[in-house]
N, CA and C atoms as a LAMMPS dump frame, in Angstrom:
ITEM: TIMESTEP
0
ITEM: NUMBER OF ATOMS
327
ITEM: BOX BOUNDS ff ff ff
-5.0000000000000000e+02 5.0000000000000000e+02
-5.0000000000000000e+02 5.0000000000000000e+02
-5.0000000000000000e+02 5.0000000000000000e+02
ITEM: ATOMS id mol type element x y z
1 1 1 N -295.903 113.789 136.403
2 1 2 C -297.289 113.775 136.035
3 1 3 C -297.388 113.773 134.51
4 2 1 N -298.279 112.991 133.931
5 2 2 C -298.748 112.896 132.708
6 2 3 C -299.409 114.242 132.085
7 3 1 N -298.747 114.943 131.725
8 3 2 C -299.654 116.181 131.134
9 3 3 C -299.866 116.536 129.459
10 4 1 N -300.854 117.22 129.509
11 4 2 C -300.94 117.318 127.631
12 4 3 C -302.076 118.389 127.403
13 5 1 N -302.124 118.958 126.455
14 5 2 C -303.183 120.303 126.362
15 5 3 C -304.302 119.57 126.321
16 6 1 N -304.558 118.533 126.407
17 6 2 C -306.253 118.419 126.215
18 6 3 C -306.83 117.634 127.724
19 7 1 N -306.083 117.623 128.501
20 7 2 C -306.205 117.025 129.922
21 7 3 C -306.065 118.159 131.01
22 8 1 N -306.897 118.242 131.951
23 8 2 C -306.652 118.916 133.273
24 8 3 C -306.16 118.342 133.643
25 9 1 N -305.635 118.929 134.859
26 9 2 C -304.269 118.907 136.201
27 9 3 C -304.922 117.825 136.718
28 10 1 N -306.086 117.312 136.857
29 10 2 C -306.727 116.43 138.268
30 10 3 C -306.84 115.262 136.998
31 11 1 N -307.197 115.134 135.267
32 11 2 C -306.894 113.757 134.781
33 11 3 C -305.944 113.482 134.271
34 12 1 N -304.939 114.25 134.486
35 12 2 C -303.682 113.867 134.264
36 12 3 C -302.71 113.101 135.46
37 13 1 N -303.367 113.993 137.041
38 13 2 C -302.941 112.975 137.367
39 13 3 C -303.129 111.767 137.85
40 14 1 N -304.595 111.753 137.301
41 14 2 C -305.346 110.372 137.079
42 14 3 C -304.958 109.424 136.405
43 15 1 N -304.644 109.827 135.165
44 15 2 C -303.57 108.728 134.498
45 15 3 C -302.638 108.59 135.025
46 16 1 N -301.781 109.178 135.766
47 16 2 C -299.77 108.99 136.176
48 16 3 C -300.268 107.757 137.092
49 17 1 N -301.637 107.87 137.73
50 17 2 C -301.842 107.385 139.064
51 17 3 C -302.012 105.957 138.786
52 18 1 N -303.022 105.711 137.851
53 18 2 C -303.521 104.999 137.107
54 18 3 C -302.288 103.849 136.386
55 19 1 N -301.462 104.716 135.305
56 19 2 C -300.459 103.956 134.921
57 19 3 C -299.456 103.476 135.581
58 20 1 N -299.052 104.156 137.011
59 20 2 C -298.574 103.431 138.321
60 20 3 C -298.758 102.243 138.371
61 21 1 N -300.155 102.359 139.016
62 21 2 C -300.902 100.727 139.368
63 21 3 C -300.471 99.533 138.679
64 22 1 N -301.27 100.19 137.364
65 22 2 C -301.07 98.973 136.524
66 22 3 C -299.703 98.087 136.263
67 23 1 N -298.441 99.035 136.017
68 23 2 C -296.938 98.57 135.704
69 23 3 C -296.549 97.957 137.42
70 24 1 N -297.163 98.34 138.53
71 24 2 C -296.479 97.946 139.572
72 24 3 C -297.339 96.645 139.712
73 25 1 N -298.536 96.104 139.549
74 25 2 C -299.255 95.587 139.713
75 25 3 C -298.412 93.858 138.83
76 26 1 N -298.019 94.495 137.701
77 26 2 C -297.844 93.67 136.631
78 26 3 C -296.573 93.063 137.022
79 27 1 N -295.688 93.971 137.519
80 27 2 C -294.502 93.237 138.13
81 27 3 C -294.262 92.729 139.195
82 28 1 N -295.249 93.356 139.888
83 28 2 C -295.375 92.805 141.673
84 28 3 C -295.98 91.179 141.554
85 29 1 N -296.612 90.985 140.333
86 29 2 C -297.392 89.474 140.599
87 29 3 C -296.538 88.69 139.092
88 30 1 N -295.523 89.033 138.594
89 30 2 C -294.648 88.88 137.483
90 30 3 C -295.71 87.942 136.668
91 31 1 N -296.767 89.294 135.966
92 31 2 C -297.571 88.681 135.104
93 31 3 C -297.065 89.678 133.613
94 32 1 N -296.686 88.656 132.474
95 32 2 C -296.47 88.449 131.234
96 32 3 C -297.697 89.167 130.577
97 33 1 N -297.417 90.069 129.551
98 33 2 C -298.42 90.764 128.504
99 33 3 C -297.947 89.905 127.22
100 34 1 N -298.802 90.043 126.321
101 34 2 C -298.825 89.729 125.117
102 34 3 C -298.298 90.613 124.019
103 35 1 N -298.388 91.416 124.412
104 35 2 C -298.434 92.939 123.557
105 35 3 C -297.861 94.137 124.169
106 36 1 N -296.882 94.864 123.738
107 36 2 C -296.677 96.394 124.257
108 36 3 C -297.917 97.181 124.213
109 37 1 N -297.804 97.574 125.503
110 37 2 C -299.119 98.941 125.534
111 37 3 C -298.671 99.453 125.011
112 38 1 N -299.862 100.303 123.8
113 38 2 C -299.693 101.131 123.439
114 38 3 C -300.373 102.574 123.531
115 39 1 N -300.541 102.8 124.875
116 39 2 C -301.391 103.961 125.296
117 39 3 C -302.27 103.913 125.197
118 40 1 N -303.265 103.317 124.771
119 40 2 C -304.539 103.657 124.002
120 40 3 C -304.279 104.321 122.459
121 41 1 N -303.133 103.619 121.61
122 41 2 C -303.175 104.777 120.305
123 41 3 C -303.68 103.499 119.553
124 42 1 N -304.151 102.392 119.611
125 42 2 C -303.991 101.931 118.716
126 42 3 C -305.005 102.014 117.28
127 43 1 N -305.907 103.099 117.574
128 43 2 C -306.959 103.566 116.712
129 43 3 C -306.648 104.794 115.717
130 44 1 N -305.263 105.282 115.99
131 44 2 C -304.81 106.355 115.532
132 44 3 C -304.693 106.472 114.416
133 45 1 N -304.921 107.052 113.358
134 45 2 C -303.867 106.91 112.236
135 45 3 C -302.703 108.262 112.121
136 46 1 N -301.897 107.453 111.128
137 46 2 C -300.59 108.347 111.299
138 46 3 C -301.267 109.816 110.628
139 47 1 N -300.441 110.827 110.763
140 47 2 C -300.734 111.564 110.261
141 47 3 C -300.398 112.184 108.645
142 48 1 N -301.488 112.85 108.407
143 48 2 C -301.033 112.724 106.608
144 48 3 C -299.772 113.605 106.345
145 49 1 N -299.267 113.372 105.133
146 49 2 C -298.519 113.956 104.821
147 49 3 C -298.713 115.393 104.153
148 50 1 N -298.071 116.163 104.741
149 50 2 C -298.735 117.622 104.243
150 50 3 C -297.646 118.014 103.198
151 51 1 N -296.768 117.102 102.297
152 51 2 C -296.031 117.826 101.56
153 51 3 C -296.946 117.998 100.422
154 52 1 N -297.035 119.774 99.963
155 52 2 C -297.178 119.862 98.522
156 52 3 C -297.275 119.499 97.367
157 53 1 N -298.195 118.477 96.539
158 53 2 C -297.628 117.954 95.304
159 53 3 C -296.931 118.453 94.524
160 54 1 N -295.732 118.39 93.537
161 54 2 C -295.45 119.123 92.79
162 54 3 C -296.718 119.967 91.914
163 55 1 N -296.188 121.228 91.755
164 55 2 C -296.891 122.197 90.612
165 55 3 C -297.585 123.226 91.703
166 56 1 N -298.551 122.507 92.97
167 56 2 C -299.235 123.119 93.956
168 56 3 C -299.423 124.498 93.83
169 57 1 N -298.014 125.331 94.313
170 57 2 C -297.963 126.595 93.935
171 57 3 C -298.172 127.824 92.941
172 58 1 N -297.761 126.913 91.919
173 58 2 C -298.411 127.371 91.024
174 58 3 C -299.595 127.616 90.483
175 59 1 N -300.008 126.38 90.805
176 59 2 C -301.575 126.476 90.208
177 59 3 C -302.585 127.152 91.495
178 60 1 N -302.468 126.855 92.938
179 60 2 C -302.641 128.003 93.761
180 60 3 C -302.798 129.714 93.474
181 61 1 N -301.216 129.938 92.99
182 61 2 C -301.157 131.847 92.697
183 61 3 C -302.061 131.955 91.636
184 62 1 N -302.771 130.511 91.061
185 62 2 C -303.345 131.284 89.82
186 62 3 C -305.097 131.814 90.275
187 63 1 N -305.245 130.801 91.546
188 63 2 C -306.674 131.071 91.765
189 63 3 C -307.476 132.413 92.434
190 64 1 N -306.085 133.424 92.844
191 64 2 C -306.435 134.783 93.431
192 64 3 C -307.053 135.281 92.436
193 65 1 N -306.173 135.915 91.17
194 65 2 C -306.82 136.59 90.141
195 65 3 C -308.114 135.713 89.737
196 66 1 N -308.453 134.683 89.599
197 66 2 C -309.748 134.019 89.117
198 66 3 C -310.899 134.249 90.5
199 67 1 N -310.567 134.52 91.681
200 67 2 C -311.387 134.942 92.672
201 67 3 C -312.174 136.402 92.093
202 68 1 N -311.262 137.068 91.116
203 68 2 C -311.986 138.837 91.116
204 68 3 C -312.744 138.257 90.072
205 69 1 N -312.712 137.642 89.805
206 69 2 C -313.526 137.236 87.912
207 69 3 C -315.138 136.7 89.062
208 70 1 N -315.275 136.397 89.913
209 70 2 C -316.417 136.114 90.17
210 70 3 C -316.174 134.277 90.466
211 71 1 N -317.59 133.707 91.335
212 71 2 C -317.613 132.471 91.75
213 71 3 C -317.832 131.4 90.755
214 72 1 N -318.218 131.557 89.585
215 72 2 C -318.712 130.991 88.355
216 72 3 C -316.991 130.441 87.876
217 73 1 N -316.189 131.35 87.578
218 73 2 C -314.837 131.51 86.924
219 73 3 C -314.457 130.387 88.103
220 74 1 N -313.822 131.026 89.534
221 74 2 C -313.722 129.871 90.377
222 74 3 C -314.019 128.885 90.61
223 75 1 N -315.132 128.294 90.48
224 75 2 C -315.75 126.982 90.554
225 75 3 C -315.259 126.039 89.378
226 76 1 N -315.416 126.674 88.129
227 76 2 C -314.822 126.084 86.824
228 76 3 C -313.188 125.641 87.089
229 77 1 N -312.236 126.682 87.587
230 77 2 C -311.312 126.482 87.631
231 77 3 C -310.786 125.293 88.397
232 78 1 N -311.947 125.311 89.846
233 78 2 C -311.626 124.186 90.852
234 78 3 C -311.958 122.949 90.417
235 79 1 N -313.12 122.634 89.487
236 79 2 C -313.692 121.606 89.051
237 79 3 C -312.679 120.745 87.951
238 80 1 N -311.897 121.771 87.2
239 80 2 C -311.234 120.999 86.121
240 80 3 C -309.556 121.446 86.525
241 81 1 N -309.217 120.696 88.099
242 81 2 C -308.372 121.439 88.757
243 81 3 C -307.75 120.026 88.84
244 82 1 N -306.497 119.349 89.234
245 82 2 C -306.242 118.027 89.778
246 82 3 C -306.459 117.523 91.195
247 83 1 N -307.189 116.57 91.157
248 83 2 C -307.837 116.321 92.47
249 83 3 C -306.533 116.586 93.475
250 84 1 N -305.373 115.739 93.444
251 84 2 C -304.334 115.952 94.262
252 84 3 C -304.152 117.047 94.641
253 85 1 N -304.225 118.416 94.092
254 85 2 C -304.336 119.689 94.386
255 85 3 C -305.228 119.957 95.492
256 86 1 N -306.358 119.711 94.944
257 86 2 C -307.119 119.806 95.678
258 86 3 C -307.565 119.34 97.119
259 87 1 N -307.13 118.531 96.464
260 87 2 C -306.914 117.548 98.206
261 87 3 C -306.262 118.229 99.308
262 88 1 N -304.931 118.4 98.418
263 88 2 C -303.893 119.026 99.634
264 88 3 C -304.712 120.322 100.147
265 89 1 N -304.864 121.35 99.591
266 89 2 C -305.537 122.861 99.853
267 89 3 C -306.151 122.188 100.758
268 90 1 N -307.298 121.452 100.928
269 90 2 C -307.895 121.258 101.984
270 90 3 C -307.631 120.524 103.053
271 91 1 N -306.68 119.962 103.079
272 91 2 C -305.929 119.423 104.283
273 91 3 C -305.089 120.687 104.534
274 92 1 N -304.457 121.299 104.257
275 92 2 C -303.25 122.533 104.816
276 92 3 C -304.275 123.838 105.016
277 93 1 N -304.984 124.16 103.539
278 93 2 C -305.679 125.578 104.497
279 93 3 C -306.879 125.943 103.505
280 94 1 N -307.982 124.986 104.375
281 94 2 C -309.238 125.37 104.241
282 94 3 C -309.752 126.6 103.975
283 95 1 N -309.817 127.04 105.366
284 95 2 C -309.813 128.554 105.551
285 95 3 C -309.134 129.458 104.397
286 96 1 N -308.211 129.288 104.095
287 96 2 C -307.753 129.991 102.603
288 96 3 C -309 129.911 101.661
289 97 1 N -308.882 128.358 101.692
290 97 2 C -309.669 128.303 100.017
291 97 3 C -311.379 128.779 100.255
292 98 1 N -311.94 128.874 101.725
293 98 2 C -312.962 129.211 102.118
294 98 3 C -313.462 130.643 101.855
295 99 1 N -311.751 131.476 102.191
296 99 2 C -312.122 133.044 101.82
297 99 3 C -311.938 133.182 100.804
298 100 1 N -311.382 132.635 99.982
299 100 2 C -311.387 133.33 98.339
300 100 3 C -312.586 132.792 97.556
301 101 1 N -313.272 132.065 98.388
302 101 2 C -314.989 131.27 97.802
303 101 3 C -315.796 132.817 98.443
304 102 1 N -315.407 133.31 99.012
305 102 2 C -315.956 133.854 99.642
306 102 3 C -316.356 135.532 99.19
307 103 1 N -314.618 135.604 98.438
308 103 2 C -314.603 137.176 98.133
309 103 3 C -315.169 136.914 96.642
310 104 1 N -314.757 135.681 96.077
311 104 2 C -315.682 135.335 94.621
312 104 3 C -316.839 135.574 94.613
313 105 1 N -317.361 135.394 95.64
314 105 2 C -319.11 135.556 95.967
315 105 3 C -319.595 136.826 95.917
316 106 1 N -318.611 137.519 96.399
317 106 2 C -319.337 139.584 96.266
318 106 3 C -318.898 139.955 94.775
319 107 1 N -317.915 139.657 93.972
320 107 2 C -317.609 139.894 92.781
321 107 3 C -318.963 139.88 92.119
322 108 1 N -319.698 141.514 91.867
323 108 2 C -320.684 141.639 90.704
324 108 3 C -321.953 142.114 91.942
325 109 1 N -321.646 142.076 92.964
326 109 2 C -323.256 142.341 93.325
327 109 3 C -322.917 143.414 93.71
């Protein structure tokens, strides 16, 4: 059976059932494709690359201490930050950069 975390037991084995047919169908009447199936991926894109740009880390450990300085200090820092940096943080961990927007925000009230 075709299984995968985002499918129940009954469409999974809707597909096995499904992709049966079709491959027996195709050879039982020895009809020629044009193309390898490709599952249905062909809309996919690959997935990004999550390596680190060089420096990343660094300039990362620097944005904790600029979180206690308040959201003003942070924002400046992110703004004149390298986009590539930036980029990555938000592809790997949002949620990071979400809570330290976050604890910047109570700094002073």
């Amino acid at each position: 059976m075709d299984r995968s975390d985002y499918r129940t037991d009954i469409q999974s084995m809707g597909s096995t059932v499904s992709y049966g047919r079709r491959y027996t169908t195709l050879d039982l009447l020895n009809i020629a494709t044009r193309k390898a199936d490709n599952d249905g991926q062909a809309g996919k894109q690959p997935e990004p690359d999550l390596k680190a740009p060089a420096g990343f880390e660094a300039w990362w450990n620097v944005f904790e201490p600029l979180a206690e300085q308040g959201l003003q200090v942070l924002t400046d820092a992110w703004n004149k930050s390298k986009p590539e940096f930036r980029n990555h943080l938000i592809k790997v961990n949002k949620p990071g950069w979400d809570g330290l927007k976050a604890k910047a925000a109570k700094v002073g009230r």
